[in-house]
TORKOL-4160 file (C-alpha; in steps of 0.2 Angstrom, whole numbers, padded with zeros to 4 digits, m for minus):
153
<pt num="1" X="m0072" Y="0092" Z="m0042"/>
<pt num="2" X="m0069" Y="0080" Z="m0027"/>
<pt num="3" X="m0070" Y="0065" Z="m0042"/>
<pt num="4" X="m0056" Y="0072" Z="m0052"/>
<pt num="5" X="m0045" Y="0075" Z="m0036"/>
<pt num="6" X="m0047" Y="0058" Z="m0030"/>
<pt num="7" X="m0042" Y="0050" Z="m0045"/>
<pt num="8" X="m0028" Y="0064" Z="m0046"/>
<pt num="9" X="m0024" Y="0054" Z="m0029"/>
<pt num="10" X="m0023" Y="0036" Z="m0036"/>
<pt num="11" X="m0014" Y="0042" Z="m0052"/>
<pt num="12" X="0001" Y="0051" Z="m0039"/>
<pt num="13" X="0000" Y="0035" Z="m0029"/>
<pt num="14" X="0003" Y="0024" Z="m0043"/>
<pt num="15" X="0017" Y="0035" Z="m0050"/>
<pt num="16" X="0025" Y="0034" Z="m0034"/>
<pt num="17" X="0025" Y="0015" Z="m0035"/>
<pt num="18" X="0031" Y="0014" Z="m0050"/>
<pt num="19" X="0044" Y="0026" Z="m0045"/>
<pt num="20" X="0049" Y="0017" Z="m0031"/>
<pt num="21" X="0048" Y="0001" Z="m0042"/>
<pt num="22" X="0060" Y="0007" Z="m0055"/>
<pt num="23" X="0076" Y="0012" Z="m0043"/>
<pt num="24" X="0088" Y="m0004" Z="m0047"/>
<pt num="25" X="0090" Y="m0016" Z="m0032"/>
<pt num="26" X="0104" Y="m0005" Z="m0024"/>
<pt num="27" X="0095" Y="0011" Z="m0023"/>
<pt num="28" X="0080" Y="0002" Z="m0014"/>
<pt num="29" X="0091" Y="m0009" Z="m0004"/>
<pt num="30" X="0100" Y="0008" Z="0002"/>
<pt num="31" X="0084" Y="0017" Z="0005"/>
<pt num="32" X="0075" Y="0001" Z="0015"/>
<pt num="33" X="0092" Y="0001" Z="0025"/>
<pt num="34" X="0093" Y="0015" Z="0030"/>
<pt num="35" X="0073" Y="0015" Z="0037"/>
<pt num="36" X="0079" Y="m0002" Z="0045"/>
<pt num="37" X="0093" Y="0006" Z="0052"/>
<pt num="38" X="0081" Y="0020" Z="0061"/>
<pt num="39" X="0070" Y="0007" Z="0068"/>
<pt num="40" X="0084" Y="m0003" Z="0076"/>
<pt num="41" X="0090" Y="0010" Z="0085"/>
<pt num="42" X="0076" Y="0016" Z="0088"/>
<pt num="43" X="0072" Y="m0002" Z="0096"/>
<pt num="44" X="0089" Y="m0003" Z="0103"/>
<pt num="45" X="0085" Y="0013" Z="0115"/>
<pt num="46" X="0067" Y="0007" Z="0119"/>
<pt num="47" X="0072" Y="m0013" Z="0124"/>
<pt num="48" X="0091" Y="m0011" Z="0123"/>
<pt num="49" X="0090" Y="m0030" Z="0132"/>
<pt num="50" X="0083" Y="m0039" Z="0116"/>
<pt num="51" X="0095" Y="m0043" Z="0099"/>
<pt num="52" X="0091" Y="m0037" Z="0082"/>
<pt num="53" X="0093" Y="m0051" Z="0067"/>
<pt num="54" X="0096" Y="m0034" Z="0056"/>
<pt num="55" X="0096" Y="m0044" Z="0040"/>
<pt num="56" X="0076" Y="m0053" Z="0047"/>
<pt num="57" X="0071" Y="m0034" Z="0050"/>
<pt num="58" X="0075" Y="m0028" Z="0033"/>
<pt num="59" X="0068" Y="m0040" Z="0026"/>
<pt num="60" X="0051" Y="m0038" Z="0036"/>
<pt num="61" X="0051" Y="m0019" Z="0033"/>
<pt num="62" X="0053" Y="m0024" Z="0014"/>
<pt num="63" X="0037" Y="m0033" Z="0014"/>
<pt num="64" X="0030" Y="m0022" Z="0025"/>
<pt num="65" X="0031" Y="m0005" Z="0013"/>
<pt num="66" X="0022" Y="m0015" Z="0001"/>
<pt num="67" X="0008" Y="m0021" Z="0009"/>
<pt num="68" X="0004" Y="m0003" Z="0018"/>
<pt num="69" X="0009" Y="0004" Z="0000"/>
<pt num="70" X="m0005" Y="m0004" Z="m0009"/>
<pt num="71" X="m0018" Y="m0004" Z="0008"/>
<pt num="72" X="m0016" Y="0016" Z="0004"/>
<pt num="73" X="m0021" Y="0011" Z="m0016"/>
<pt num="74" X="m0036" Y="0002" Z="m0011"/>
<pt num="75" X="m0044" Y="0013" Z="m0001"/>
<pt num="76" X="m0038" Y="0030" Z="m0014"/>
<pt num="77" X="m0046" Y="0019" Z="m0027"/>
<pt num="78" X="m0062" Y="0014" Z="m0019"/>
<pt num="79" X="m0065" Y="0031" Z="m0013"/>
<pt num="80" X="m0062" Y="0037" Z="m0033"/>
<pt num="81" X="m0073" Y="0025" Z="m0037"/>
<pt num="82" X="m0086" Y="0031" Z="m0024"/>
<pt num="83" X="m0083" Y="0046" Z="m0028"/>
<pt num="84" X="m0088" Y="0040" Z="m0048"/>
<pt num="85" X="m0103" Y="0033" Z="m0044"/>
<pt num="86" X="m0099" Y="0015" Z="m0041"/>
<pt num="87" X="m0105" Y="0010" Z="m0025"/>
<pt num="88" X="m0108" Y="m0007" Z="m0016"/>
<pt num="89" X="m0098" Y="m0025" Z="m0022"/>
<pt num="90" X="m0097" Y="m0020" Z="m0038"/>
<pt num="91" X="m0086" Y="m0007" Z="m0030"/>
<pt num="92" X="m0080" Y="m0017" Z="m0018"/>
<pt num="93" X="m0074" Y="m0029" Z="m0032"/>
<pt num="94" X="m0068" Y="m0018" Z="m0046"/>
<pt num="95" X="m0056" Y="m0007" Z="m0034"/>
<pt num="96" X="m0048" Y="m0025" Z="m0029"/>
<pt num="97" X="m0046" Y="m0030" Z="m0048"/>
<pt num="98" X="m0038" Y="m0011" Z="m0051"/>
<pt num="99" X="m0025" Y="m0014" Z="m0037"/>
<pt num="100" X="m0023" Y="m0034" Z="m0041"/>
<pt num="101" X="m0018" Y="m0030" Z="m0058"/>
<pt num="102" X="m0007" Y="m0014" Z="m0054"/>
<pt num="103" X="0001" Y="m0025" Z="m0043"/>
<pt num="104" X="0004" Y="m0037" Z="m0057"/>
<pt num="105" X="0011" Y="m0026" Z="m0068"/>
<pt num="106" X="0023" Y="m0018" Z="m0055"/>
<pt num="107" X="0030" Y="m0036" Z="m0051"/>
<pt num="108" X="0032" Y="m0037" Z="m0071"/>
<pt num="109" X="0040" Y="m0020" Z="m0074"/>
<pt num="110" X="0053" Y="m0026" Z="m0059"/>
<pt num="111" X="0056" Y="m0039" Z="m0071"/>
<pt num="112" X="0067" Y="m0028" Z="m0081"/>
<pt num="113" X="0076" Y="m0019" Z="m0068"/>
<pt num="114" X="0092" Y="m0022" Z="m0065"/>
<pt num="115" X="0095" Y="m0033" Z="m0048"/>
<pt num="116" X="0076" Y="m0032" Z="m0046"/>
<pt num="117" X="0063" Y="m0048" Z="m0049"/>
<pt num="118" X="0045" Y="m0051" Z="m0049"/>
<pt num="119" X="0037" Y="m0063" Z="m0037"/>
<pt num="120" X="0020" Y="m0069" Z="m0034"/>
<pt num="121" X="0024" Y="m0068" Z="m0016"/>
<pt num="122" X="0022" Y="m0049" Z="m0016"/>
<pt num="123" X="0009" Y="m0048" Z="m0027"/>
<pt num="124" X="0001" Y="m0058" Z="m0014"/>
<pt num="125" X="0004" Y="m0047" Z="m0001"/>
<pt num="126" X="m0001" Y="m0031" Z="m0013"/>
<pt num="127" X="m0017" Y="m0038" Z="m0015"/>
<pt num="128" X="m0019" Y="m0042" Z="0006"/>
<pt num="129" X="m0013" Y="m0024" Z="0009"/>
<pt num="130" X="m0027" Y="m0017" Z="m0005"/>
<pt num="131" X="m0039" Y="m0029" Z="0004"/>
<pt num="132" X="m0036" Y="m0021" Z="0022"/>
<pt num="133" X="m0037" Y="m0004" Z="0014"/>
<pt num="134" X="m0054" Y="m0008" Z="0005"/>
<pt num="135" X="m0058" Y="m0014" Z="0020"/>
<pt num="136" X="m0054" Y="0000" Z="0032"/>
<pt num="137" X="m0062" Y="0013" Z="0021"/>
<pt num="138" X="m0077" Y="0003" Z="0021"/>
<pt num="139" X="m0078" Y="0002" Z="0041"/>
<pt num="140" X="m0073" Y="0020" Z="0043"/>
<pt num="141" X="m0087" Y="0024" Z="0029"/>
<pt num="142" X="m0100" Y="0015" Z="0038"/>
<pt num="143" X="m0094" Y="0025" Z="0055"/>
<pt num="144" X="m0095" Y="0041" Z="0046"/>
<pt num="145" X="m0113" Y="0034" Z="0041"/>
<pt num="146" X="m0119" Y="0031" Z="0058"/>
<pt num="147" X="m0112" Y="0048" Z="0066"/>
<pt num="148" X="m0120" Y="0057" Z="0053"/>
<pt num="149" X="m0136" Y="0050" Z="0058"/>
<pt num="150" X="m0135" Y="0053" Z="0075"/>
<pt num="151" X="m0131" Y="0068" Z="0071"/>
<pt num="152" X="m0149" Y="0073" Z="0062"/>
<pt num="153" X="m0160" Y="0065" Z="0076"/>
């Protein structure tokens, strides 16, 4: 049961980021504006003393929403895996391959969007986002691990 919802997870995650993939550059440039435009004034109220590069800020967010997109991917995917049978760095390396490639095909498919392009650059930053997700759900594994022994002594 808990295999078949965890892969139900990764399959929503991977629709939504193709979803968010597909809007043409306009709609995602509105929609990343708008979140920029909540954090400056959110900033503005916090340090009203500091000046905001607005178009630096958006384009950091951009980046951003990528790399914490696909850190949630890795770790939905390695728990799936986990949750398949498919433990150790053979885990560790085929939930990394699974998220590389998705994020290949995601810049490719922005290929064919209008206004949108496909760049190296973020596939980079998918895979360092899916790498830091791996990564947490393997500390936050080995956490749970320990408690849980603790636990029975």
């Amino acid at each position: 049961m808990y295999k078949i919802f965890s892969w139900a997870a990764v399959i929503f995650w991977m629709a939504l980021i193709f979803y968010l993939s597909h809007q043409p550059a306009a709609i995602s440039n509105e929609l990343s504006s708008g979140i920029t435009e909540i954090i400056i004034n959110t900033l503005e109220n916090l340090a009203s003393s500091f000046q905001f590069h607005i178009e630096e800020l958006h384009h950091i967010i951009r980046k951003n929403a990528h790399f914490f997109a696909y850190l949630i991917l890795g770790i939905l995917v390695l728990n799936g895996l986990r949750r398949s049978g498919v433990f150790g760095k053979r885990g560790i390396g085929i939930a990394l391959l699974i998220c590389i490639l998705y994020a290949i095909t995601d810049e490719v498919h922005q290929l064919f969007i209008p206004g949108r392009s496909g760049e190296v650059r973020d596939v980079l930053i998918d895979s360092g986002g899916a790498s830091t997700g791996i990564v947490i759900y393997l500390l936050i594994s080995k956490l749970v691990k320990r408690r849980n022994k603790k636990r029975i002594r």
